[in-house]
VEXKE-214910 format. One record per residue (C-alpha): x, y, z; residue in one letter. Coordinates in steps of 0.25 Angstrom, whole numbers, padded with zeros to 4 digits, always signed. Layout:
N
XYZa/...
! end
This chain:
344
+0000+0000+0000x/+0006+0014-0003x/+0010+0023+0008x/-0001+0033+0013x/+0002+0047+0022x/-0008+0051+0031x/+0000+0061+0038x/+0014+0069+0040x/+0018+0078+0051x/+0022+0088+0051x/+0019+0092+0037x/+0031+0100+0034x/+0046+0098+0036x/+0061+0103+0036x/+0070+0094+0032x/+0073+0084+0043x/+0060+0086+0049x/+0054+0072+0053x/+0040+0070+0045x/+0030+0060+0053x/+0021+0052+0041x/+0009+0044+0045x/+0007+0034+0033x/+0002+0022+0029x/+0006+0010+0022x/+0021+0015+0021x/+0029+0003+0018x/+0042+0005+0026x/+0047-0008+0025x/+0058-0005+0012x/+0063+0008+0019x/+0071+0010+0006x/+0060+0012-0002x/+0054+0020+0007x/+0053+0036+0004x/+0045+0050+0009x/+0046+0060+0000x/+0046+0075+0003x/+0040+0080-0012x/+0052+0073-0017x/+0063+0074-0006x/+0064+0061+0003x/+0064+0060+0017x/+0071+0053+0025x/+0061+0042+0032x/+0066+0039+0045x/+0056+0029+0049x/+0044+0022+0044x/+0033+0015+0047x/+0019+0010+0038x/+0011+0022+0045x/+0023+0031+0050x/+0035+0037+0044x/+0043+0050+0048x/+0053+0053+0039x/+0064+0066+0039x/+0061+0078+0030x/+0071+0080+0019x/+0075+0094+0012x/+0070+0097+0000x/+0075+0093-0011x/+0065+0104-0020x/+0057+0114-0017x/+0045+0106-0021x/+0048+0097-0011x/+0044+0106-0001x/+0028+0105-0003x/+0027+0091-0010x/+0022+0084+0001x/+0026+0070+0007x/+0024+0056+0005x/+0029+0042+0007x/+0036+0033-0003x/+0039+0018-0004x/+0044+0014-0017x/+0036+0019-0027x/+0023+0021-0018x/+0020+0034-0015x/+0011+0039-0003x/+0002+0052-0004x/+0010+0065-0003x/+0007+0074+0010x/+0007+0088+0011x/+0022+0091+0015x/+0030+0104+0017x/+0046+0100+0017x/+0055+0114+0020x/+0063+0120+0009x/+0078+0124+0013x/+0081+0137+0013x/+0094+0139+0021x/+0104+0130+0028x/+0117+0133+0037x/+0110+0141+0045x/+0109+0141+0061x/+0097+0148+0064x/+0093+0146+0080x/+0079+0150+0079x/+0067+0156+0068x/+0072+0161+0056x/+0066+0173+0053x/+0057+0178+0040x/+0058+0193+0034x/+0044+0195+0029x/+0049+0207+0020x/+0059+0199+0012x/+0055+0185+0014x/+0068+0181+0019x/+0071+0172+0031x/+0083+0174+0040x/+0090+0162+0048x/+0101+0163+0058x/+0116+0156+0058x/+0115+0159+0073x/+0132+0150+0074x/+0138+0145+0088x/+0136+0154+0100x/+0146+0164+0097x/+0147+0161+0084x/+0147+0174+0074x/+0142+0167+0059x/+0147+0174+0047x/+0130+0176+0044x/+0121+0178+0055x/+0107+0177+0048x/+0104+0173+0034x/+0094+0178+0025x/+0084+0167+0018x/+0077+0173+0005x/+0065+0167+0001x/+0070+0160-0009x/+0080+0153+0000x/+0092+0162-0002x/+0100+0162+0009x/+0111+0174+0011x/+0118+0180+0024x/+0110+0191+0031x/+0115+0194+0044x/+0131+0192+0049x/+0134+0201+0064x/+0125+0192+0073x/+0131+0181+0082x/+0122+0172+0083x/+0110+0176+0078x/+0097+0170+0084x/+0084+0174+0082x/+0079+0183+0071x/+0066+0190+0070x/+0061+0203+0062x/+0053+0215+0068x/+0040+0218+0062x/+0046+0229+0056x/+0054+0218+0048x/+0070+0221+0055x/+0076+0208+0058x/+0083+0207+0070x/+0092+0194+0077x/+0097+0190+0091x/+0110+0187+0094x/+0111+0176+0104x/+0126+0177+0104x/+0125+0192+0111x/+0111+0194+0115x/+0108+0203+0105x/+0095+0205+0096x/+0099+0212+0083x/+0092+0221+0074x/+0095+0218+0060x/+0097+0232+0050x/+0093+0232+0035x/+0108+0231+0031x/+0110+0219+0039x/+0117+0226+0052x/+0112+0219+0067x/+0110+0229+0077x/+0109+0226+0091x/+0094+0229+0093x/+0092+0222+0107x/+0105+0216+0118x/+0108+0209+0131x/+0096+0198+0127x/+0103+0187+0133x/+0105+0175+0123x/+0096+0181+0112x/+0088+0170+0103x/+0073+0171+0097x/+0068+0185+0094x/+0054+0191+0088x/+0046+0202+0087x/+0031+0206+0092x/+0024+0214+0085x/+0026+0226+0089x/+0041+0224+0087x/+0046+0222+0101x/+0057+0210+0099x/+0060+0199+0108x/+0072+0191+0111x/+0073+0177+0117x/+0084+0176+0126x/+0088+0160+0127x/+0092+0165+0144x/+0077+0167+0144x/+0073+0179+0142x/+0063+0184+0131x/+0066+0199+0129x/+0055+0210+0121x/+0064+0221+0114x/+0056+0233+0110x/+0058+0241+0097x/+0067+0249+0103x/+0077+0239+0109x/+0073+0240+0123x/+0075+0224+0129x/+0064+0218+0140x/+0061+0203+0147x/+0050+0200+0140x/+0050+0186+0146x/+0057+0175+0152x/+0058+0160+0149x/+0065+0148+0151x/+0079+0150+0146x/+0082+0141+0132x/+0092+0131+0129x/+0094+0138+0116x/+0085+0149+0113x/+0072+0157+0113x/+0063+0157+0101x/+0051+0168+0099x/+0040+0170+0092x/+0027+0180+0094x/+0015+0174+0088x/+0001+0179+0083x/-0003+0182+0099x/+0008+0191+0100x/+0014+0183+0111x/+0030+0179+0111x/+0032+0163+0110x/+0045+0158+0113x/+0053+0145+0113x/+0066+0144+0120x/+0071+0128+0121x/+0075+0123+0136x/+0081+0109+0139x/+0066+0101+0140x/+0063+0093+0129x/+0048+0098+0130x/+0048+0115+0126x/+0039+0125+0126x/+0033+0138+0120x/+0033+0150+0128x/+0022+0160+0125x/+0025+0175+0131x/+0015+0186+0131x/+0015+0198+0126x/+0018+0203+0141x/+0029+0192+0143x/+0021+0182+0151x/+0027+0170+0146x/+0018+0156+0146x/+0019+0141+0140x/+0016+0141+0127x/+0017+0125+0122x/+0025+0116+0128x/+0033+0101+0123x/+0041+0106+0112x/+0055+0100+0109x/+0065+0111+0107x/+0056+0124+0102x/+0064+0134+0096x/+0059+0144+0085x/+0045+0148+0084x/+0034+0156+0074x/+0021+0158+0072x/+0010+0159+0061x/+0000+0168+0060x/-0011+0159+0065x/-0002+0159+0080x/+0002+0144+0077x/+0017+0143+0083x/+0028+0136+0077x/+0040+0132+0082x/+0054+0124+0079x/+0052+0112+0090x/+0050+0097+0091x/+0036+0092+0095x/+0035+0077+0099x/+0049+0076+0096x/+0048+0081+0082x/+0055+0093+0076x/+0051+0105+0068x/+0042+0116+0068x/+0029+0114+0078x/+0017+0121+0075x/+0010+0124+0088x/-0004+0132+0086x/-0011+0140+0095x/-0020+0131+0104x/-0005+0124+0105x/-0006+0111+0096x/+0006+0107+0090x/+0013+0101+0079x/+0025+0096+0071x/+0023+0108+0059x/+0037+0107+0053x/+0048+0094+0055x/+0059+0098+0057x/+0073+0096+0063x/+0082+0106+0069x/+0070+0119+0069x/+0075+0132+0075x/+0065+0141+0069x/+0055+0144+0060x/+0048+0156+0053x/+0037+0160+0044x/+0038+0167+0029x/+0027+0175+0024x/+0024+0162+0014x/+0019+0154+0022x/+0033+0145+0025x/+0040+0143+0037x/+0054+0143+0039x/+0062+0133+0046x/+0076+0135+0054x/+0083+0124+0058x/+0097+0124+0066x/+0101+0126+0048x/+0092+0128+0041x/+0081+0136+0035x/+0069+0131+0029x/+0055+0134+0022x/+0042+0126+0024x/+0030+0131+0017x/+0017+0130+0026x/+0008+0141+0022x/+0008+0148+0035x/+0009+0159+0039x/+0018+0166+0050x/+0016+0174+0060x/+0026+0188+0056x/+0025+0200+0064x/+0029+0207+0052x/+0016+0203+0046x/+0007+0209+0057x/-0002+0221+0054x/
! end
């Protein structure tokens, strides 16, 4: 009998990202013969059963590739094809640390090489053109961390290396915009343009317009770092990973009361939101690694497979952007982000 799926989660991957199939009548018993194609780029199956069968995510190998869907092969039997969004690679060598971030007036995305502690890399930040062209940006920050545009679309970056948040000029000169915030990581913006820094020590620092520093909140010290993101509610959510196995997701108020947002996540690092208020975030759930999609009423699931995530974004066509510890990637989902820069 030929090979029948019934489902795949998640439905999207990076290369890498372990893909769950639920089948039927999938003969594994010549495992030679036995295939799952990604469009027309194979993965690599690592084990297989008559009604289950996960398989690695492989890299494209066309664009097409990307949006062809998925199916089992055995032989010359085909399965039916499912719906399937593989990345398409858009960078590599890179060492981004947390989100990438997304320039609504030219399209381009900007990644980190953050280096070794200390380490000063000949490029701090790289520019990503739609179109996947990637060329030096940024070359006088050590260590650069986090990266995030004010509504007014002026990029600025954290230095974890000297405590620094750095205001980014049009001809590519950083200027210290905000010091002494302990080991800097994760930064965004509200609305209104105030910026807030993640200290890793523990501290969640507001930065008004004009530069003057505040304890917006305090948190649990991180392992690595903080990660932040304000969604749709206007409240601050922030990921800071800790020694436990089992994470959570704090939620701070717009008067920095800070409360427990989800819990039992594996390693949460970057976050982002679309414009519905549905969370997404670079962590394991169940053991499984990617981008988890956690909405409102807090139901969560695998969204994106996917090892060694850091950090994700949205682009304005409907894509989300991928950072792994190397990589850049581009899955296209159809939804939309959550952007300050877009608000009314």
């Amino acid at each position: 009998m030929t090979a029948k799926i019934n489902k795949v989660l998640p439905a999207a991957a990076v290369p890498g990202g372990e893909v769950i199939i639920s089948c039927e009548n999938f003969d594994a018993s010549n495992f030679r013969i036995c295939k799952a194609l990604f469009g027309s780029s194979q993965g690599r199956i690592i084990s297989a059963s008559t009604k289950r069968v996960i398989v690695a995510a492989p890299e494209a190998q066309q664009l097409e590739d990307c949006v062809s869907g998925l199916k089992l092969c055995v032989g010359n039997q085909e399965s039916n094809t499912i719906d399937f969004k593989l990345g398409e690679k858009l960078a590599d060598s890179l060492h981004p640390v947390t989100n990438p971030a997304f320039d609504p007036d030219t399209g381009n995305i900007y990644a980190t090489l953050s280096g070794s502690r200390g380490q000063k890399v000949p490029v701090s930040v790289w520019k990503i053109s739609p179109k996947g062209e990637t060329t030096p940006f940024l070359s006088n920050v050590v260590n650069p961390t986090g990266i995030a545009f004010d509504p007014d679309g002026t990029m600025y970056v954290s230095s974890r290396h000297d405590s620094n948040v750095y205001c980014i000029s049009p001809f590519k000169e950083a200027e210290p915009f905000a010091k002494n915030l302990g080991i800097a990581t994760g930064i965004a913006f509200d609305k209104l343009g105030n910026l807030y820094v993640g200290d890793r020590q523990g501290n969640v620092y507001q930065v008004s317009k004009k530069g003057v520093v505040t304890t917006f909140a305090t948190l649990e010290p991180s392992v690595s770092a903080y990660h932040l993101a304000f969604g749709p509610d206007d409240y601050l959510y922030v990921t800071g990973p800790t020694a436990s196995s089992y994470e959570s997701i704090s939620r701070i108020s717009p008067t920095g009361d800070a409360s427990l947002f989800y819990s039992g996540l594996g390693r949460p690092q970057g976050l982002a939101f679309d414009i519905d208020g549905n969370l997404y975030v670079a962590a394991s759930l169940y053991g499984h690694r990617g981008i988890v999609k956690i909405t409102p009423d807090k139901q969560s699931e695998l969204f994106i497979a996917g090892n060694s995530l850091v950090g994700l974004a949205f682009d304005d066509s409907g894509h989300i952007i991928t950072a792994s510890t190397s990589e850049i990637h581009r899955v296209a989902l159809g939804i939309k982000g959550y952007l300050i820069s877009n608000l009314s």
